[in-house]
Each structure stands twice: as structure tokens, then as C-alpha cells.
N, C-alpha and C positions, 0 to 999 in steps of 0.2 A: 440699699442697692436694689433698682428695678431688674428682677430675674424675668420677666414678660420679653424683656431684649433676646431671649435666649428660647427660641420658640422659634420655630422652621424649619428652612433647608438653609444651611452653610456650605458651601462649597470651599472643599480642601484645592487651591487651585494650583494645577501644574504650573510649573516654569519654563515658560518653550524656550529654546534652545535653537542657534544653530552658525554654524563652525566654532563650538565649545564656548560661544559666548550669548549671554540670556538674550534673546530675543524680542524686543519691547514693544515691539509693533505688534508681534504676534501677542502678546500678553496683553497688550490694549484691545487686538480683534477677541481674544478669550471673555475679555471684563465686560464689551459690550452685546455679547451673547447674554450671558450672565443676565445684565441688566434688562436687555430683552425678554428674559425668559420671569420678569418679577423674582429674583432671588431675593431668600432676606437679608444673608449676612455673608460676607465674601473671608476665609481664612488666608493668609500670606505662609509662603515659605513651613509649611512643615513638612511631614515625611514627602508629601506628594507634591510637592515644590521642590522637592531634592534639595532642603536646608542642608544635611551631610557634605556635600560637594560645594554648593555657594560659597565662595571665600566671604569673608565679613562686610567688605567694601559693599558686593554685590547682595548678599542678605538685607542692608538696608536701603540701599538703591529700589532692590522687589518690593521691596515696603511701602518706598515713599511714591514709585511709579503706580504701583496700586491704587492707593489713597487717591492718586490726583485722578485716575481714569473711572475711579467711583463715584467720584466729584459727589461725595459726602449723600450719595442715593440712597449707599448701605453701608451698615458700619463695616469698617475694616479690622479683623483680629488677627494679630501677629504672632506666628514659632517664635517664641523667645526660649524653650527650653535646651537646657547643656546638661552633663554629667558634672560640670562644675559647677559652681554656684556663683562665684563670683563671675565665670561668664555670661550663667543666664542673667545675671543683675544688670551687666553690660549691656547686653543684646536688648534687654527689657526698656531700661531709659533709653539705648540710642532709638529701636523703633519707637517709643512715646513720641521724641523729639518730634519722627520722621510721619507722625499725624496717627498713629494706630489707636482705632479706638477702644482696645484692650487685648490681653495678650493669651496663647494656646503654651501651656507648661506641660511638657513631659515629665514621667518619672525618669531620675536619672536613671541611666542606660548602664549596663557595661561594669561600672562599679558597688553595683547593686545594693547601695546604702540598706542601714534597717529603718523600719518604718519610723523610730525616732530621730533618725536620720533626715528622714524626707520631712518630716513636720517642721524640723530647723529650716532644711533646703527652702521649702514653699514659703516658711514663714520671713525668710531673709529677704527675698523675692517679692513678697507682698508689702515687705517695711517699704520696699524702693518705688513705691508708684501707688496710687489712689484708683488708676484703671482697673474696670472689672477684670479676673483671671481665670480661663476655664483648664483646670487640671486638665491631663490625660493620660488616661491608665492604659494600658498598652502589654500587658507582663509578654506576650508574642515577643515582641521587640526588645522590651528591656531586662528582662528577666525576673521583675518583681512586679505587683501589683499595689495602688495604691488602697491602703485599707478603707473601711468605712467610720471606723474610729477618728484615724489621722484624717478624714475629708471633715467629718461632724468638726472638729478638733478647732483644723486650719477656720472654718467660715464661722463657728463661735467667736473668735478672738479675732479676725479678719473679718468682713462684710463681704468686702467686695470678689473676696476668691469664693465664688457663689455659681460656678456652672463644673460640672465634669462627663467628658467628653470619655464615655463609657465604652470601653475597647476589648474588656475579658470574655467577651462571647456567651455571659451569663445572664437570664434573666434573673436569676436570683441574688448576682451583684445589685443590679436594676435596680431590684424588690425593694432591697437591703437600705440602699441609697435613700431612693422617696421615704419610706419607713421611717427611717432613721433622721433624715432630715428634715423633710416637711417640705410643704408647697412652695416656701421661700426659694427652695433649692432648686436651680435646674438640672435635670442631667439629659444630656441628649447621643442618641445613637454614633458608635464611634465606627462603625460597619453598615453599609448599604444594604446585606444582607438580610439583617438582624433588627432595619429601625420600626419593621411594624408589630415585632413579638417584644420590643423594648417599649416600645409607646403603650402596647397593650397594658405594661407596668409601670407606667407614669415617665416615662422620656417624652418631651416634648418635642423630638426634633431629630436632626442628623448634620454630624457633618461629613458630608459626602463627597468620595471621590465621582460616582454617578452622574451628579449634579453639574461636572464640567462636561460635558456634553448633553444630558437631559434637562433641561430646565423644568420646563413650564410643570412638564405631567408629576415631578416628584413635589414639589410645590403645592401643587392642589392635594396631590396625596396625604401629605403632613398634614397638610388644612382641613381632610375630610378627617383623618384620625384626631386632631385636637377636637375638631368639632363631634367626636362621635358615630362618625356615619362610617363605621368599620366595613361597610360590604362595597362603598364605593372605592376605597383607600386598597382594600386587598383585590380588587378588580385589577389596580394601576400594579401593586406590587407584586402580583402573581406576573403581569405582562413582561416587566421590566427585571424579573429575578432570574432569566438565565443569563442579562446580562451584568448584572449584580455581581455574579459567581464568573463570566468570564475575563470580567477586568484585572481579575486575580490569579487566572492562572500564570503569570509572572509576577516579580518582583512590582510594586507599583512605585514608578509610576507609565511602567513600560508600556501595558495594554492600553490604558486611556489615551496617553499620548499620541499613537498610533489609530484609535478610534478617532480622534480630534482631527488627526490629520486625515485620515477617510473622508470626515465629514464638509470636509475644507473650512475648519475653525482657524485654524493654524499651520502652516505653513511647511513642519518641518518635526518628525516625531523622533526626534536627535534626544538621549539621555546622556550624560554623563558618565566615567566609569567609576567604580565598577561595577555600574550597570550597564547591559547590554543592549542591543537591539533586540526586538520582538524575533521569536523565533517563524518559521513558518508552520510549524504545528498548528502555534498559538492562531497566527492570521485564518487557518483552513478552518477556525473555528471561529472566528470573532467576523471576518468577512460577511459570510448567508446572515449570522444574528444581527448585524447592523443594516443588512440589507431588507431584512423581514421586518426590523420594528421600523422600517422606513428612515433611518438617521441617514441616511449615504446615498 
């Protein structure tokens, strides 16, 4: 399995919305920003897609309108992760079908398997598709962490589960990961905040919520850190880090959505419940920052 695929900026991309039903024209203006902006690799339907709320129908519909408005630019990787397993099995082949060119696994959530647990879950998961699978560790969200054992574990006996989408806030998970697995492996920043102190430790990349509305400048920034040139890459990510930190001060995918529609990407920054609308705290804050880095 070529892990060189797994190198860049991925955009976690929202799901616009609006009168509670997905929006696909806005999702097609979001995809050819995107492309505008040289993105490398476009993600479907995870947390910042609002997979939770997407009935199934409409989880693979996101998938397959994706695929076609990338018209094969950049690969497309699909949320296929569940607390079941037989569901993520499901959601994995139907988006295969639906043209994904490999798929984002969660740990399960909620039921907080043991780590023997999850090496079955991933491993059941990876029996049903030949497509590359990028783990994601997440313990914020799910309540556990994937080990570094169980990642070594899964991509020995597996090949193609060969990237993990690093989300515990730790350089020394980061460390651990490279260390432990070697060059083969990729791991890439699972926080905007965090991907030049992770790249610092061998992450190649990010997939970012940032990235739907910043294109071009985090793209070079990646570029200048794979290549080395760390004082150009921390110029871009010192500029772009108070808004790193304000897309988050709500639930995401509140703030970006609402940045999006600032920017007039999209049309309509409608979430689902029960998520909320952006509060006006949040806007007194995010308004001047999108005004100062020029996006609005």
C-alpha cells in the first residue's frame, strides 16, 4: 500500500444544510472551492459532515455526490465508522459501491470496547474491502484511545489500514506511532491546531476542519513542513492559529459552517439538532477574525 497518498491537507468537509435537508448545490459550491484552492484529498460525512444526524439513505447519497463533484481530482475518503461493527461493515461496502476511494474508522464510541475489542472491530472491517483505511483516535469523543500496539497490530496483518488520523492531542502518541511503525505508516494531524507540533514528529498532514474554508495557505503550509522549511510553514500557522482555536469554540461543525456562510461558500449555516445555531458570543468573536485574515 502506497502511504505517499496520505500526505497533505484533507478537508473534513461539512454537510450544508438547509430546511433540514442536505444541500447539494451548496456542497458542490464547497467541493469546487476546495478544488480551487489545490486541496489534496477531500474526507465525506464524518464528525464534521454531521454523520450522527445523516439518516443512511442520505450518508451515501454525501458520498456518492462528493465523488462525482471531485470528478476523480482528489481522492475521496468516507466516515464509515459505527459503535457496531456490523454497521461500520455496511456503511464501508455501501460507500465502496458509491466510488470512495478509501474509508475514515472511528474508535467505537459510547460502548467503549477493550483494546482487544477494537483490533477484532478494525480487523472485521478491514476483512470487507481491499480500500486503504485511516483509523481515528478521538478518546475526546469516544471515550477510549486507540493503542499503539493495536495500530502496529491491525497494519502488520492488514496492509492497507495504513494511515491514523491522530486526535489525542499528544505529541508523544505522534512520537510513539512513527517510532513504532515506521515510514510505511502515515499518521496525519486529527486537530488544526496541533498539525505543525505533530508534523514536527513525523505526521505528514492534517485533516482539517480549517481547510473548508482556508484552502490554498494551509496547503502550502503542509508543503513547506514536509519539505522542511519549518520558518515558512510556522509564519502561515502562527497567522491562521487564532482561527484554528475559534472554530472550536462550539460544538463543530457550528463555527465553520457559519464562517462558510460569511464567506459566501454556502449558502445557509443550518446544523442539525442537537446541534444548535452559533451563539452570538461566538459570532462577536469569529466576525473581526474573518474580517482581519481577509476571508469575508
Amino acid at each position: 500500500m502506497n502511504t505517499n497518498q496520505f500526505s497533505g491537507v484533507f478537508t473534513a468537509l461539512a454537510t450544508p444544510m438547509r430546511d433540514n435537508a442536505v444541500s447539494y448545490s451548496d456542497l458542490e459550491a464547497l467541493i469546487a472551492h476546495q478544488l480551487a484552492g489545490n486541496i489534496d484529498g477531500l474526507v465525506s460525512v464524518g464528525t464534521t459532515g454531521e454523520s450522527p444526524t445523516l439518516n443512511s439513505d442520505e450518508h451515501i447519497e454525501v458520498i456518492r455526490a462528493t465523488v462525482a463533484a471531485a470528478g476523480g481530482k482528489v481522492p475521496v475518503y468516507a466516515g464509515t465508522g459505527s459503535n457496531s461493527t456490523d454497521e461500520a461493515i455496511h456503511l464501508t461496502q455501501k460507500a465502496e459501491a458509491a466510488g470512495a476511494d478509501g474509508f475514515l474508522v472511528v474508535a467505537p464510541y459510547y460502548n467503549k470496547p477493550s483494546q482487544e475489542g477494537l483490533f477484532a472491530h478494525f480487523s472485521k472491517i478491514a476483512e470487507s474491502t481491499e480500500k486503504p483505511i485511516i483509523l481515528y483516535s478521538i478518546p475526546s469523543r469516544c471515550g477510549i484511545e486507540i493503542s499503539v500496539d493495536v495500530t502496529a497490530r491491525l497494519f502488520e496483518k492488514y496492509p492497507h489500514v495504513c494511515c491514523m488520523k491522530a486526535a489525542e492531542g499528544s505529541c508523544e502518541k505522534v512520537t510513539d506511532y512513527v517510532r513504532t511503525l515506521g515510514p510505511e505508516y502515515a499518521v496525519m494531524s486529527g486537530d488544526d491546531g496541533l498539525t505543525l507540533p505533530f508534523m514536527s514528529c513525523g505526521a505528514t498532514g492534517v485533516i482539517s476542519v480549517a481547510s473548508n474554508l482556508v484552502v490554498q495557505p494551509l496547503v502550502d503550509m503542509v508543503k513547506s513542513a514536509n519539505a522542511g522549511d519549518y520558518a515558512t510553514a510556522r509564519a502561515t500557522y502562527l497567522k491562521f492559529y487564532p482561527l484554528f482555536k475559534a472554530i472550536f469554540l462550539e460544538p463543530n461543525p457550528v463555527p465553520i459552517k457559519y464562517a462558510l456562510k460569511q464567506a459566501g461558500i454556502i449558502q445557509s449555516d443550518e446544523v442539525r439538532l442537537p446541534l444548535s445555531q452559533i451563539t452570538t458570543a461566538t459570532t462577536a468573536i469569529l466576525d473581526p477574525l474573518l474580517a482581519e485574515l481577509g476571508l469575508v
